[in-house]
N, C-alpha and C positions, 0 to 999 in steps of 0.2 A: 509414582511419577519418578521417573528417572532425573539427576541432579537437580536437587531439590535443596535451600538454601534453608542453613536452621534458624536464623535470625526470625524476631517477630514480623511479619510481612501488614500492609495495611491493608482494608478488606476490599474486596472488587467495589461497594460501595463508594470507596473513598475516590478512587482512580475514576469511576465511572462520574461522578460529581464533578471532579476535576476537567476531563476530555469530553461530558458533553452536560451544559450547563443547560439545567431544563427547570421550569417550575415543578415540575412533578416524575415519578418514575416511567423511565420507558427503558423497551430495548437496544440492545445495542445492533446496530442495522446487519443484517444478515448476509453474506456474501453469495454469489454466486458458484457451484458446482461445473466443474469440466470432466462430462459426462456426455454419453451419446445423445442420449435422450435429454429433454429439458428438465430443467427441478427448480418449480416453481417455490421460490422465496420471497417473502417479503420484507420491508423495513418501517418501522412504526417512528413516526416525523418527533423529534425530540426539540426543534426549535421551530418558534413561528417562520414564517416564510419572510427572506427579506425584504423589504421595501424597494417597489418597483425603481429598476435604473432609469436614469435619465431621458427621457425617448431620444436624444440627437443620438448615440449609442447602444449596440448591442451589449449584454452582459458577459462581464468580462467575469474570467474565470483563470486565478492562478495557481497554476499546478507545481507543486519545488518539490522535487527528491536528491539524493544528492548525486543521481546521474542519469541516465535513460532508464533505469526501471520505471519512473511513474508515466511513461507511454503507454503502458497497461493501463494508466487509469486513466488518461487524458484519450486514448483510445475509446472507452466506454463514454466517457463525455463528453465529445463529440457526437457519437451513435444517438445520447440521448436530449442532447441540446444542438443539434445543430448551428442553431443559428445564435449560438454564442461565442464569443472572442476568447481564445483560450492564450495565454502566455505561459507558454512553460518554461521552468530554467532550473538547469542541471547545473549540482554546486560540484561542478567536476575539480574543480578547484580543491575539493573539501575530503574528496572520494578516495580512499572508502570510508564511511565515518566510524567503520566498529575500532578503526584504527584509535580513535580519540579518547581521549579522558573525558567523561562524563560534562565537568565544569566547564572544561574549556570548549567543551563541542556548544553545551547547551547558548554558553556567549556567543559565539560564530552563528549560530541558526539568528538565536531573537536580534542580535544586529544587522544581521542581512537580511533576514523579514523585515526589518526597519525600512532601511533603505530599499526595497521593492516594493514595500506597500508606498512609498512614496513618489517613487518613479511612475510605476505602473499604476495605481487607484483601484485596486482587483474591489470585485462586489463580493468576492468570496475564494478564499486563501486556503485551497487544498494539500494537507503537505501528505503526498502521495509516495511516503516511507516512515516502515516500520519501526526502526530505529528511532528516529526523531520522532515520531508524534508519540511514542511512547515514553519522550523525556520530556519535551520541551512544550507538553502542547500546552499547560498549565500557566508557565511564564509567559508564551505567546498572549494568551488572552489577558492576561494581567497586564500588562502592556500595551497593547493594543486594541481601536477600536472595530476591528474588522471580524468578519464571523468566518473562524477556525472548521474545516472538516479535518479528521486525522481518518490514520488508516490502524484497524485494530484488528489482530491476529485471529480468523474465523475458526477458535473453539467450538464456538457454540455450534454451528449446523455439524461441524464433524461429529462431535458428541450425542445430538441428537437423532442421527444419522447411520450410524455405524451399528454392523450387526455383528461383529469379531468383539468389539469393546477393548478392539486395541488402535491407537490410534496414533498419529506420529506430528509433530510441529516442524517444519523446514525451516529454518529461519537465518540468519547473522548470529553470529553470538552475541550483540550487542542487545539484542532483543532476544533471545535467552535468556540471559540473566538478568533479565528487568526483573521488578516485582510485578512490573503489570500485566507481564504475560503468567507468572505465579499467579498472579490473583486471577485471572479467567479462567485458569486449570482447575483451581478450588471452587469458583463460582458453578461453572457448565460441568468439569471432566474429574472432578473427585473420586468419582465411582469407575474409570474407566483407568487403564494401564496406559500413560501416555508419553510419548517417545520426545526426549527435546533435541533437536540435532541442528546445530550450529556451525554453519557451512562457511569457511573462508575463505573460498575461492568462486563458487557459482555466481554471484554478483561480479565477480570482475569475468567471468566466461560470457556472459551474457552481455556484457558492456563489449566484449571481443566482437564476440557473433554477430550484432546489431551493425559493426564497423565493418567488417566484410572478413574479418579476419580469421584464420580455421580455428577448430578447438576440437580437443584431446577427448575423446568420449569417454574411454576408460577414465579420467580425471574426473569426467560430469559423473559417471557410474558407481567413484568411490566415494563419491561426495552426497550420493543422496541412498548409497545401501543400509549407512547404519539406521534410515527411518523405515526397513523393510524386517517386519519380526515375528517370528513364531510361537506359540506358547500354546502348553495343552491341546494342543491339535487345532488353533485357530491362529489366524496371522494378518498384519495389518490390511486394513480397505480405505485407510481414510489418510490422506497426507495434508496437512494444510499448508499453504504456501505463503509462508509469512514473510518475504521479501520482496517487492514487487518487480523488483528484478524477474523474476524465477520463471512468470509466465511466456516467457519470450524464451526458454528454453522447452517448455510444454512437449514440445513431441519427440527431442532426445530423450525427457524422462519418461513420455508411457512406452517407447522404444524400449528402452536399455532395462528398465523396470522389471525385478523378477519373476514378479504377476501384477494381473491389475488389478490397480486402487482407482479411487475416484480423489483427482487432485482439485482441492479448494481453495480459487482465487477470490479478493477481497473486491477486485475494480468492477465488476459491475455492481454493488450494491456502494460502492463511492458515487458512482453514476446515478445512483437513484437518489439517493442522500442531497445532491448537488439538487437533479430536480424538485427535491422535498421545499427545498429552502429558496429556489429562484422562479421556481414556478417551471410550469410546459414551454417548452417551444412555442415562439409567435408562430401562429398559420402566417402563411406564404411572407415569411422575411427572409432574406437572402440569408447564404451558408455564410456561417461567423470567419474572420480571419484569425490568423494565429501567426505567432512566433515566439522561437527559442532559446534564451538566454543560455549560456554555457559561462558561467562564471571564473574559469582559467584567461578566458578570451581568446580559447584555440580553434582554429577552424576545424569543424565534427570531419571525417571520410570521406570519400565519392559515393559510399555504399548507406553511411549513416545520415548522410544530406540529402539522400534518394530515401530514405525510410523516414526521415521529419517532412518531406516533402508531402510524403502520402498520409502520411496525419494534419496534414495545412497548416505544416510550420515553416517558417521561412528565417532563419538563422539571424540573428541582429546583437549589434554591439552589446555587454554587459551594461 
């Protein structure tokens, strides 16, 4: 494994304990594949399912990253609950967080978790970014009574997946050098050559692109080549997308991409996870409402207020 930290690391055990509290062992929910063809995955339920919401209200669902990438997953959650109330809110405020110090980030997430589980009363607190649910999800539930999904870097289907056995991680740097994406590479991809490439720019191209704004391809192309590799006459097939940014750039990358891979997103298997835990959709209850927190207090584009629109968000004070 390429940058590999020598310090003693703790074992995926520990981390897994941590980000999803279970009485007994399960897996870690399996993400979805972007491929022509379907690839049918599953995810095995690690917490009882919540206790029904109140009938006067649909089930609210809040979605925080720390900008428009968790519309990849509040996208999927929609698809799979319709008729659930989605709040989402971008700590653009906070953006980009690979920018942060570790402490001072982790205080900013769990006190603004604070204050919007108090606002809003979510039945279940998506934090739909890599970076944070990989530091803070631990503190979050320690703190709070609300039931945490996090989003965790899909190792495992690339790994079990891949016929090259070489395989590459797209991520932030900030999720890079976690140990808890170390610890999934040791858990799942031990046996496998695995590429970590920690992109400083694709999460702000993508937060561009979403605004209507143009963006530099050659920049997207330098940005995601070093996860493109060759060895002994075989060469990567497997890129996982560990930013949730990244899916909203999806077809610059199998564009510009030097052959194809098969790119793996995490947000449909958050979508099912969500359903694990709040149950199916009511037959025939009307489509959920939504709206979008942007924590600067700035008003989003004409282009990014026409793309929240079409996910059934509708823009409201922090």
């Amino acid at each position: 494994m390429e940058g590999s930290a020598s310090r003693p690391r703790p074992t995926f055990a520990d981390f897994l304990a941590d980000a999803f509290p279970t009485s007994g062992a399960a897996e870690v929910p399996l993400p979805n594949v972007h491929r022509r063809a379907g690839h049918g995955m599953t995810s095995t339920s690690l917490d009882p399912p919540i206790p029904s919401h109140p009938t006067h209200r649909a089930a609210r669902v809040l979605v925080f990253d720390s900008g428009i990438g968790g519309l990849t997953v509040a996208r999927e959650i929609r698809a799979a609950r319709p008729d659930a109330e989605i709040v989402y809110v971008a700590d653009d405020a906070g953006f980009p967080y690979g920018d942060w110090e570790e402490g001072a980030l982790t205080a900013r997430i769990v006190d603004l978790a604070g204050r919007l589980i108090e606002t809003h009363r979510p039945d279940l607190f998506v934090i739909a970014c890599h970076t944070a649910s990989t530091l803070v999800l631990p503190p979050l539930r320690n703190r709070y009574p609300v039931t945490f999904v996090g989003t965790v870097p899909a190792i495992k289907p690339a790994a079990t997946t891949t016929r090259s056995r070489l395989i590459s991680v797209l991520a932030t740097p900030g999720t890079v050098k976690r140990d808890y994406t170390r610890a999934l590479i040791d858990t799942y991809a031990s046996h496998l050559e695995v590429t970590l490439v920690g992109s400083t720019k694709l999460a702000r191209i993508a937060e561009d692109h979403l605004a209507g704004r143009s963006v530099d391809e050659a920049e997207i192309l330098a940005e995601i080549r070093p996860c493109f590799r060759r060895h002994g006459g075989r060469r990567t097939d497997r890129i996982v997308l560990a930013c949730t940014h990244y899916p909203f750039l999806i077809e610059f990358f199998r564009r510009l991409a030097p052959w194809e891979v098969e790119w793996i997103d995490p947000a449909p298997a958050i979508a099912r996870r969500v359903v694990q835990l709040l149950g199916p959709a009511i037959p025939g209850a009307a489509k959920g409402g939504g709206r979008a927190v942007f924590t600067s207090g700035r008003a989003p584009t004409r282009e990014l207020a026409t793309v929240l629109a079409g996910f059934g968000l509708i823009v409201s004070a922090p």
